[in-house]
Short mmCIF file of the C-alpha atoms (twelve columns), coordinates in Angstrom:
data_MODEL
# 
_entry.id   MODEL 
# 
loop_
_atom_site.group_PDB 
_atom_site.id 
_atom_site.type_symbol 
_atom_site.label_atom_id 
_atom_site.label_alt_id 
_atom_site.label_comp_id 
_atom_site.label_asym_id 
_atom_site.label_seq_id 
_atom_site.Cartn_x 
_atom_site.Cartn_y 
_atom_site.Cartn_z 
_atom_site.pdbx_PDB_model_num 
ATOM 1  C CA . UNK A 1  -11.253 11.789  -0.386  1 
ATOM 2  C CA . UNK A 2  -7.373  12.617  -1.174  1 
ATOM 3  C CA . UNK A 3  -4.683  10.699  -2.628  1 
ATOM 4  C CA . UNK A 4  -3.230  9.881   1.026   1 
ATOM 5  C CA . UNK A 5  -6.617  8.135   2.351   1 
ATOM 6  C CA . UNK A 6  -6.394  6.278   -0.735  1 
ATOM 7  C CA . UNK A 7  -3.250  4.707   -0.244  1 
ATOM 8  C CA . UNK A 8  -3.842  3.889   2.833   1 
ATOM 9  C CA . UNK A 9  -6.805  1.989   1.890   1 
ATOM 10 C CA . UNK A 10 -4.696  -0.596  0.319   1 
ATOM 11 C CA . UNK A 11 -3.341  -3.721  1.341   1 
ATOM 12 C CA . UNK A 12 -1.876  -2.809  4.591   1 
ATOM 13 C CA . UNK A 13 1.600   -4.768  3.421   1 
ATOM 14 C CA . UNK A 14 1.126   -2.950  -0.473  1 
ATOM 15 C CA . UNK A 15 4.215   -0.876  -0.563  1 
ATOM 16 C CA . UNK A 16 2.875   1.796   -1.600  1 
ATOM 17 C CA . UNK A 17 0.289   1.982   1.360   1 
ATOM 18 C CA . UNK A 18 2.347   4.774   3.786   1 
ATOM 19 C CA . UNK A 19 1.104   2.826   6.873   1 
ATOM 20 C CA . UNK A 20 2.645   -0.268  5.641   1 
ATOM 21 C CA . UNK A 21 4.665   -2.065  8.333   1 
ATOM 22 C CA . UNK A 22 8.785   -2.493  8.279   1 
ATOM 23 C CA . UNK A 23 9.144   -5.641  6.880   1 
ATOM 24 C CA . UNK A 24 12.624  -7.831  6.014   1 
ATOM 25 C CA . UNK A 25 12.780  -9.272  2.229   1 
ATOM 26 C CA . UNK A 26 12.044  -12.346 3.060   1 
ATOM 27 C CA . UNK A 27 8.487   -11.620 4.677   1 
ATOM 28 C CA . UNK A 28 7.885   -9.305  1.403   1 
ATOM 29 C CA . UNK A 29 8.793   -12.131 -0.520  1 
ATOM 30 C CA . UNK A 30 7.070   -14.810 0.781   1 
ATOM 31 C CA . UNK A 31 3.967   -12.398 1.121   1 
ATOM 32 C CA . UNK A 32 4.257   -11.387 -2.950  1 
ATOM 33 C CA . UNK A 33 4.463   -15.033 -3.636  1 
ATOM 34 C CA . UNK A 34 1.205   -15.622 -1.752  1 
ATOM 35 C CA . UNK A 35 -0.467  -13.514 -3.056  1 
ATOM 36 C CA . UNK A 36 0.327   -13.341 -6.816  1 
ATOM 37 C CA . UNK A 37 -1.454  -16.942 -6.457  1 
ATOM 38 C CA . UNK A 38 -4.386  -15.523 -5.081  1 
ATOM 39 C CA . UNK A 39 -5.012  -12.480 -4.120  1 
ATOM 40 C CA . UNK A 40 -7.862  -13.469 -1.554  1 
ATOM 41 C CA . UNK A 41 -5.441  -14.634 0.545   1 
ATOM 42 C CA . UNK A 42 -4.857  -11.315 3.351   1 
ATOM 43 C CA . UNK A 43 -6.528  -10.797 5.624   1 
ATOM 44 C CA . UNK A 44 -5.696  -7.641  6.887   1 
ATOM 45 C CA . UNK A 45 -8.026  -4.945  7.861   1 
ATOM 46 C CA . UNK A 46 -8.398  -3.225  4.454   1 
ATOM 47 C CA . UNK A 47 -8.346  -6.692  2.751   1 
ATOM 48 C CA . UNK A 48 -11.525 -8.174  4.461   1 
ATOM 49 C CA . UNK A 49 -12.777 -5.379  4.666   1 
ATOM 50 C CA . UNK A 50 -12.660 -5.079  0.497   1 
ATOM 51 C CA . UNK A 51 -10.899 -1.425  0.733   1 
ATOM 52 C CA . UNK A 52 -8.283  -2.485  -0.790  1 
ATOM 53 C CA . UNK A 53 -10.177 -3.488  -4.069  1 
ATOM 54 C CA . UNK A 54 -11.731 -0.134  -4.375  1 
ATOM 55 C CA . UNK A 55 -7.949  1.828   -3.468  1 
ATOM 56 C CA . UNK A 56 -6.398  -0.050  -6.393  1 
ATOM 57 C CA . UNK A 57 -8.950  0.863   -8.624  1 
ATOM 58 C CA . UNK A 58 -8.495  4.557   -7.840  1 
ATOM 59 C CA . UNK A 59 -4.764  4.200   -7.738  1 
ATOM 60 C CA . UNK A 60 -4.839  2.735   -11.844 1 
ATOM 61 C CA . UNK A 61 -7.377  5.956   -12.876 1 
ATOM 62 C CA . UNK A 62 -5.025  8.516   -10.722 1 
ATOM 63 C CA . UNK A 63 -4.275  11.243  -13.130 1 
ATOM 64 C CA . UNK A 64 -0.516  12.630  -13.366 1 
ATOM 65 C CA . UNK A 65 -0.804  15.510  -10.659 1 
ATOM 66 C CA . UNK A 66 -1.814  12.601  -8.209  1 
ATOM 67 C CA . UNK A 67 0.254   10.307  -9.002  1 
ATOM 68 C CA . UNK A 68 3.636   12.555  -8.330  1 
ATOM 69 C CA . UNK A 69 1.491   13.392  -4.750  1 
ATOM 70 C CA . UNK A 70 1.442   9.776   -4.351  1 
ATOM 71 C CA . UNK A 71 5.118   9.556   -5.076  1 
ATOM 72 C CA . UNK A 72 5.839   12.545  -2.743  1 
ATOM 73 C CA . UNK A 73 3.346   10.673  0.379   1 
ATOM 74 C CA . UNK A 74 5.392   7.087   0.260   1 
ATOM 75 C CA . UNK A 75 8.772   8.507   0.168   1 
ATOM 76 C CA . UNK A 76 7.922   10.739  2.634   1 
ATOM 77 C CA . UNK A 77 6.072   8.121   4.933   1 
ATOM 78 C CA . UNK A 78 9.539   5.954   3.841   1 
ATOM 79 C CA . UNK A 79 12.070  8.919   5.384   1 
ATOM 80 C CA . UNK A 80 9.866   9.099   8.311   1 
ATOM 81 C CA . UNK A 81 10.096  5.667   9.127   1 
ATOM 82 C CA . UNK A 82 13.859  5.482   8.615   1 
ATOM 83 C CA . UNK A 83 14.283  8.202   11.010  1 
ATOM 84 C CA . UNK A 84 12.231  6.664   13.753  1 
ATOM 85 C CA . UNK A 85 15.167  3.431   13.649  1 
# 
């Protein structure tokens, strides 16, 4: 297990998951909004799957070497996507 398969065990639209979809603001919005009233709500893969509950857990007791990786991965994975448009 590595900081990368981590992240991408979370919410598939949490923006720090690398494999998140492009979305617009309003879609983000209306998403965070959702889901700040309860989190039960997605249904995506990692969601229903509960992944995502275990990934944010590991993500809050990252230590400070991982959590600059995980910095490095999602603006990486962010560059890479902005070059594909």
């Amino acid at each position: 297990m590595n900081v990368k398969w981590v992240l991408e065990n979370l919410c598939l639209y949490d923006e720090r998951n690398p494999d998140r979809p492009e979305m617009d603001d309003e879609d983000v919005n209306d998403r965070a909004k959702r889901l700040a009233k309860d989190k039960n709500q997605c249904f995506c893969d990692n969601c229903f799957h509960g992944c995502s509950m275990l990934a944010d857990e590991l993500v809050e007791r990252f230590d400070d070497r991982e959590k600059n990786e995980m910095v490095d991965i999602i603006k990486n994975s962010r560059q890479n996507t902005n070059q594909l448009q």
